[in-house]
VOPATI-557247 format. One line per 3 residues: number of its first residue (from 1); their letters; for each residue x, y, z of N, C-alpha, C, O. Coordinates in nm, 3 decimals. Example, Ala and Ser with C-alpha at 12.3 -4.5 7.8 and 13.67 -1.06 7.14 Angstrom:
1) as) 1.319 -0.569 0.780 1.230 -0.450 0.780 1.320 -0.330 0.780 1.424 -0.332 0.846; 1.285 -0.225 0.708 1.367 -0.106 0.714 1.290 0.003 0.787 1.341 0.114 0.804
***
This chain:
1) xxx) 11.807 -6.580 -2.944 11.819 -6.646 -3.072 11.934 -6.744 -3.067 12.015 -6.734 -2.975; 11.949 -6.836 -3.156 12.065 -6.917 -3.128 12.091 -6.989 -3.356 12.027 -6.990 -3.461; 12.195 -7.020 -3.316 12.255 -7.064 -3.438 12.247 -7.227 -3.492 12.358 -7.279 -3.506
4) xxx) 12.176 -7.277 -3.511 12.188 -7.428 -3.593 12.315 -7.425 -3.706 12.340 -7.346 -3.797; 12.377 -7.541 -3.661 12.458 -7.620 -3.799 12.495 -7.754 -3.824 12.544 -7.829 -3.740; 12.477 -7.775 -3.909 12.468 -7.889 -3.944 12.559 -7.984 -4.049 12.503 -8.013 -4.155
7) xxx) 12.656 -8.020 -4.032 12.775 -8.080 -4.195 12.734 -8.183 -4.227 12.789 -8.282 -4.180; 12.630 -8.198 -4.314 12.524 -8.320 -4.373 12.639 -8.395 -4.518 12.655 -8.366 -4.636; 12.705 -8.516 -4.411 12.756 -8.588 -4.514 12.718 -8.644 -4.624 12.803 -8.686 -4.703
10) xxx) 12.570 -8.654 -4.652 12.523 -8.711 -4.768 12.450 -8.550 -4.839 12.367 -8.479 -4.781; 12.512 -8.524 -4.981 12.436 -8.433 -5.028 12.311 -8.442 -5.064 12.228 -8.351 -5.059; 12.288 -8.590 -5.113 12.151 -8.610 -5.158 12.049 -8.581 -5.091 11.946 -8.545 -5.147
13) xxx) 12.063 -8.594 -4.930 11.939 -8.586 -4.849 11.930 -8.454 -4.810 11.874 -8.431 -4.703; 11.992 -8.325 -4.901 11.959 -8.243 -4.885 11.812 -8.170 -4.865 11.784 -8.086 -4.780; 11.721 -8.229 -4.975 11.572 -8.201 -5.007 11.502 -8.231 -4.878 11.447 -8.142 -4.813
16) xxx) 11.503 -8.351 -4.844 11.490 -8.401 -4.748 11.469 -8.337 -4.630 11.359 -8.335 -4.576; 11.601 -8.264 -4.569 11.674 -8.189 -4.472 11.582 -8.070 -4.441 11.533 -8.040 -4.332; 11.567 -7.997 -4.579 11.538 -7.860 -4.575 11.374 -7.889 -4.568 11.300 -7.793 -4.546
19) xxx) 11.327 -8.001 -4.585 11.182 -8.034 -4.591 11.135 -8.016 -4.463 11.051 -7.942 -4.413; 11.249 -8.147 -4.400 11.191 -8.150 -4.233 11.244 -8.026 -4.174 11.187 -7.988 -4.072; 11.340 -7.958 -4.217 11.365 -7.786 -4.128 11.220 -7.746 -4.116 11.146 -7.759 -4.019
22) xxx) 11.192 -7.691 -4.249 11.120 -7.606 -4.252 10.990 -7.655 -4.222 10.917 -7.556 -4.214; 10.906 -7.789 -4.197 10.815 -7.851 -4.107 10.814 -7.797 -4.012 10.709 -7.753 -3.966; 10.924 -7.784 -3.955 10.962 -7.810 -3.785 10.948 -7.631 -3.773 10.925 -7.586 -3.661
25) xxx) 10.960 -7.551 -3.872 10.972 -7.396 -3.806 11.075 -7.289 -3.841 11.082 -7.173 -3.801; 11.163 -7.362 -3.932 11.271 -7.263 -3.981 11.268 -7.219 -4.076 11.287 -7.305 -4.162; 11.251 -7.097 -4.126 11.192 -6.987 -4.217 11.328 -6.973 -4.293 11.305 -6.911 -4.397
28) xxx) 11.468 -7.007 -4.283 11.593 -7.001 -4.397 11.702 -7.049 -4.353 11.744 -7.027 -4.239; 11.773 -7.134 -4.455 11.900 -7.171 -4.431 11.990 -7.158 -4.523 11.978 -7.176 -4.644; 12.112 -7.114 -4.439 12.226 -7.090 -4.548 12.319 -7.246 -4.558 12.378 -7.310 -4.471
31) xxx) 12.304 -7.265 -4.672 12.376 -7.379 -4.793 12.530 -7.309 -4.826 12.555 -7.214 -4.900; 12.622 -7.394 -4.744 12.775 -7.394 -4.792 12.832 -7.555 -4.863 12.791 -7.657 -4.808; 12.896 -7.563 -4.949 12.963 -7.694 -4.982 13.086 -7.665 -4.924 13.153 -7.564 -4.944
34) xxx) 13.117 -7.774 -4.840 13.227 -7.779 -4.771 13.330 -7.916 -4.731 13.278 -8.027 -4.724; 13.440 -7.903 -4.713 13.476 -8.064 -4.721 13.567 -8.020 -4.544 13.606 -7.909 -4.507; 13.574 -8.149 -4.470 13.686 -8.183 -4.370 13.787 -8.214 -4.371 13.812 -8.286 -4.468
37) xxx) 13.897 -8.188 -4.285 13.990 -8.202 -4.291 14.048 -8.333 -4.272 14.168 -8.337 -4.297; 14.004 -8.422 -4.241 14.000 -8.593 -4.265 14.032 -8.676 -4.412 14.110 -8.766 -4.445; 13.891 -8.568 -4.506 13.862 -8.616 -4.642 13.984 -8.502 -4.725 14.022 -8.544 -4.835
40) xxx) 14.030 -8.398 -4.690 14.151 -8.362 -4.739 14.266 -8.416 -4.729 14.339 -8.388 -4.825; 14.325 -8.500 -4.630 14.434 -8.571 -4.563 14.430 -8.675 -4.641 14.527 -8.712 -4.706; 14.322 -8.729 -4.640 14.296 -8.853 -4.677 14.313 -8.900 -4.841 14.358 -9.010 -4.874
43) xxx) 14.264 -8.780 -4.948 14.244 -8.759 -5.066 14.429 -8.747 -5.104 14.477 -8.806 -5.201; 14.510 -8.662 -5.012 14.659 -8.578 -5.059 14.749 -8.688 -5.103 14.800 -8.771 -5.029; 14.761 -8.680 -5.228 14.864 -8.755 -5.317 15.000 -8.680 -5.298 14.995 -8.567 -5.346
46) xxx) 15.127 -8.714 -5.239 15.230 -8.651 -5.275 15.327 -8.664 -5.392 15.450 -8.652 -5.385; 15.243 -8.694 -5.515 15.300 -8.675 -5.669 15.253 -8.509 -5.720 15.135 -8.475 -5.710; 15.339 -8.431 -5.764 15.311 -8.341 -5.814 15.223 -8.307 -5.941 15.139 -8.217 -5.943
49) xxx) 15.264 -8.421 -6.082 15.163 -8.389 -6.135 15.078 -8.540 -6.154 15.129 -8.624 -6.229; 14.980 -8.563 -6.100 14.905 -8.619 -6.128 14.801 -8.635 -6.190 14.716 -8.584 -6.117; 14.745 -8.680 -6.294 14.651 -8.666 -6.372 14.473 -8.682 -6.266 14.450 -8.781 -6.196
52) xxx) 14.387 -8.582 -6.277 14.243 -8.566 -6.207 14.167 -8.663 -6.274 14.059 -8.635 -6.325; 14.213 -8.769 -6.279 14.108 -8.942 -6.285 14.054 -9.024 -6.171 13.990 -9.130 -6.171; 14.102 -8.937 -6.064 14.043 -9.036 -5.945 13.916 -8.999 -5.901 13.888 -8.979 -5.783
55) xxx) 13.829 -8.987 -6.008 13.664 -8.945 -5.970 13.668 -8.799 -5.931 13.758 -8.718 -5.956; 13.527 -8.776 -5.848 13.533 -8.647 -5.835 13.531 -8.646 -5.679 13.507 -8.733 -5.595; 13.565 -8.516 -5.673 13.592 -8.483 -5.535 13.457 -8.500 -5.384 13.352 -8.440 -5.400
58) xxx) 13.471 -8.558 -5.293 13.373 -8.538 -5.194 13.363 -8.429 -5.122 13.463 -8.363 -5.093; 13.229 -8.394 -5.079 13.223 -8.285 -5.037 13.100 -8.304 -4.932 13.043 -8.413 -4.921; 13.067 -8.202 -4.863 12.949 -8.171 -4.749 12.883 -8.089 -4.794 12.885 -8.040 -4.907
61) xxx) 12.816 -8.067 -4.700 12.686 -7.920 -4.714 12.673 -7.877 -4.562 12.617 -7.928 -4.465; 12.749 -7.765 -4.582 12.691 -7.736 -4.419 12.561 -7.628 -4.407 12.560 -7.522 -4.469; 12.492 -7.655 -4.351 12.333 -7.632 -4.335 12.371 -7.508 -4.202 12.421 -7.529 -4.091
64) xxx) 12.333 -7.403 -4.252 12.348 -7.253 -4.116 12.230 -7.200 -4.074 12.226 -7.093 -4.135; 12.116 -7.209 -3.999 11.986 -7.143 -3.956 11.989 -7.034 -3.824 12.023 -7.066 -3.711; 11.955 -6.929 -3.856 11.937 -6.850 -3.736 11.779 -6.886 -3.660 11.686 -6.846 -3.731
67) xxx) 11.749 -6.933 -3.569 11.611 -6.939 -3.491 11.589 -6.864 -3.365 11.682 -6.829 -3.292; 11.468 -6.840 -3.341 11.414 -6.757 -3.264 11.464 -6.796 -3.105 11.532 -6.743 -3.017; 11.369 -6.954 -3.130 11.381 -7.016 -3.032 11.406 -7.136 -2.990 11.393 -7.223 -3.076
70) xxx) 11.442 -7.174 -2.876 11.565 -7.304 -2.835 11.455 -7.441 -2.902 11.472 -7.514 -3.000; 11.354 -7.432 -2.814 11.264 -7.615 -2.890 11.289 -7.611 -3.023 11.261 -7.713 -3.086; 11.343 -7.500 -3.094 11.341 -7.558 -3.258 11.464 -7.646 -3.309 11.472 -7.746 -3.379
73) xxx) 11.568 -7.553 -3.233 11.706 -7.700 -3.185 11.666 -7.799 -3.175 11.686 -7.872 -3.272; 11.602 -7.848 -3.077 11.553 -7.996 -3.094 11.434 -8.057 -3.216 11.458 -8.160 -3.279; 11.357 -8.009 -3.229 11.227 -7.996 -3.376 11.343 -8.018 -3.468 11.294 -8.101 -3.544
76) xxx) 11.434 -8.002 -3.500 11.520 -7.960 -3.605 11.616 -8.109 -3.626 11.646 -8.174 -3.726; 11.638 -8.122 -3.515 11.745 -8.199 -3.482 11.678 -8.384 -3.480 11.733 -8.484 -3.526; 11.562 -8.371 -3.419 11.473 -8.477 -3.433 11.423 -8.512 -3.607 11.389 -8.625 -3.643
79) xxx) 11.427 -8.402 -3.690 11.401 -8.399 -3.843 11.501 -8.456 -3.874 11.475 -8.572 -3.905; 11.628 -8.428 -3.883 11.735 -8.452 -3.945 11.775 -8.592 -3.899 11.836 -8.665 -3.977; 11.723 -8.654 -3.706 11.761 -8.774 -3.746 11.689 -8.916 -3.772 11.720 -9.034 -3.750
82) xxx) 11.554 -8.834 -3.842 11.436 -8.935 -3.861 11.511 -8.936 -4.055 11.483 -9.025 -4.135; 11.566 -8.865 -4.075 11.580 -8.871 -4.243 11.733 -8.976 -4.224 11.746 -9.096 -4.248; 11.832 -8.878 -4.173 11.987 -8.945 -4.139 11.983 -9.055 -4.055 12.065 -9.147 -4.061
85) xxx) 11.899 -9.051 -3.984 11.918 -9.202 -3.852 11.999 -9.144 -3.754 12.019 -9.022 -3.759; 12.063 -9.230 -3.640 12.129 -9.181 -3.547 12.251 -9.105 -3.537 12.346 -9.179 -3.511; 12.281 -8.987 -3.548 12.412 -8.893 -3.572 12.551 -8.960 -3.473 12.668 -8.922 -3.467
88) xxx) 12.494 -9.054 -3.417 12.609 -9.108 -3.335 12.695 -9.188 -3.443 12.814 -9.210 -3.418; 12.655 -9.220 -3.527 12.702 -9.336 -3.631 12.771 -9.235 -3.730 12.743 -9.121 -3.766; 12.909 -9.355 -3.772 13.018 -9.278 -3.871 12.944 -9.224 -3.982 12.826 -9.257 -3.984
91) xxx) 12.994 -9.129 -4.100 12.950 -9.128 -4.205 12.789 -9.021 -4.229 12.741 -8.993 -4.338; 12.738 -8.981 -4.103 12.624 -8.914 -4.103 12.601 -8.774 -4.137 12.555 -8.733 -4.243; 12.647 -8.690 -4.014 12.688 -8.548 -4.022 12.717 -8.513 -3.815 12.742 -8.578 -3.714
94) xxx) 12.693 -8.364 -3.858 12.757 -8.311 -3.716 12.634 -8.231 -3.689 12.591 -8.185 -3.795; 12.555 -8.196 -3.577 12.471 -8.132 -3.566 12.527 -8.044 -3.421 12.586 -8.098 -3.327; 12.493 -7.904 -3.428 12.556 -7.824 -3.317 12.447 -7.686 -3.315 12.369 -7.645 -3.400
97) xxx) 12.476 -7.644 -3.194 12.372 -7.551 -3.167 12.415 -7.452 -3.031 12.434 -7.494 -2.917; 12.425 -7.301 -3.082 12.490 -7.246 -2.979 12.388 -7.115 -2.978 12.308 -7.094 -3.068; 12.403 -7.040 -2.874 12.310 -6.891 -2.824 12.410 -6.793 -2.898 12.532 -6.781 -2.900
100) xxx) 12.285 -6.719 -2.969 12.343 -6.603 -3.058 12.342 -6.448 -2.925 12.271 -6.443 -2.824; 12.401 -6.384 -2.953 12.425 -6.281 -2.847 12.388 -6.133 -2.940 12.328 -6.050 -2.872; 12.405 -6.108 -3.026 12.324 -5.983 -3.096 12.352 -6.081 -3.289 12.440 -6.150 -3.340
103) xxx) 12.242 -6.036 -3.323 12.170 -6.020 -3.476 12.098 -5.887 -3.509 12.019 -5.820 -3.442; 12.162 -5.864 -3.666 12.128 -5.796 -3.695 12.065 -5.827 -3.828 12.133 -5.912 -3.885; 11.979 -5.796 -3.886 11.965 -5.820 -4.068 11.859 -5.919 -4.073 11.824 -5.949 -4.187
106) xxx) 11.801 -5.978 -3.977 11.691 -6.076 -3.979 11.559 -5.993 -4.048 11.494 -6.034 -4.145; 11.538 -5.886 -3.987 11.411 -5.866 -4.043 11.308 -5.894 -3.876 11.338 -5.968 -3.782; 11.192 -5.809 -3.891 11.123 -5.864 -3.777 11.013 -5.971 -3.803 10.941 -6.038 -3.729
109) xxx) 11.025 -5.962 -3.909 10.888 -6.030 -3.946 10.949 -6.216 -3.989 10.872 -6.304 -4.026; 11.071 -6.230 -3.974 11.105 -6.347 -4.001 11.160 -6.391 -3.862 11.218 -6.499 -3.873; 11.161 -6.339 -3.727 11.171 -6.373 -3.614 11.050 -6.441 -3.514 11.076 -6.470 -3.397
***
C-alpha cells in the first residue's frame, strides 16, 4: 500500500481534484486546511496590535489517500495535472508518494 499527498494551492479546484481521484480509483481522501511556512513568514507583521483588515487568511488543502496500488500514484497524479497543469510551475501544489509498511483500519473491502 502506499500514501498519496497532495498541498493543492488553489482551494477551488478542490471538486475537481476529488473528481479526477476518484475516476482514476481512489475510494477516500482525507481533507486538511493547511497553510506553509513561506505564507506564514510572509503574512508576520511585527506590530502587536494590529487591526485583522488585511483580508482573509490563505490557506491549502492537503489531500491524504491510502491506495492499494503503485499505478494509482501515477492515475492520480496525471488527474491532478490535467486539472492544475504542470506541478513544476510556482503557485500549483506538491504532489508526493511514499510505501506504507503496515495499515490498519482500512477495512478489506475498501482495499
Amino acid at each position: 500500500m502506499f500514501m498519496i499527498m497532495f498541498v493543492l494551492d488553489d482551494p477551488e479546484k478542490l471538486p475537481d481534484i476529488l473528481d479526477g481521484w476518484e475516476k482514476a480509483g481512489v475510494t477516500g481522501v482525507t481533507i486538511i486546511e493547511s497553510t506553509g511556512m513561506h505564507r506564514v513568514r510572509r503574512k508576520f507583521l511585527p506590530m502587536r496590535y494590529v487591526p485583522a483588515l488585511y483580508g482573509h487568511e490563505e490557506s491549502h488543502l492537503t489531500l491524504m489517500a491510502v491506495v492499494n496500488e503503485e499505478p494509482l500514484i501515477g492515475s492520480c497524479l496525471q488527474a491532478t495535472e490535467m486539472i492544475i497543469g504542470d506541478l513544476n510551475k510556482p503557485n500549483t501544489g506538491i504532489f508526493t508518494a511514499w510505501p506504507l509498511h503496515y495499515v490498519k483500519g482500512m477495512g478489506k473491502e475498501q482495499l
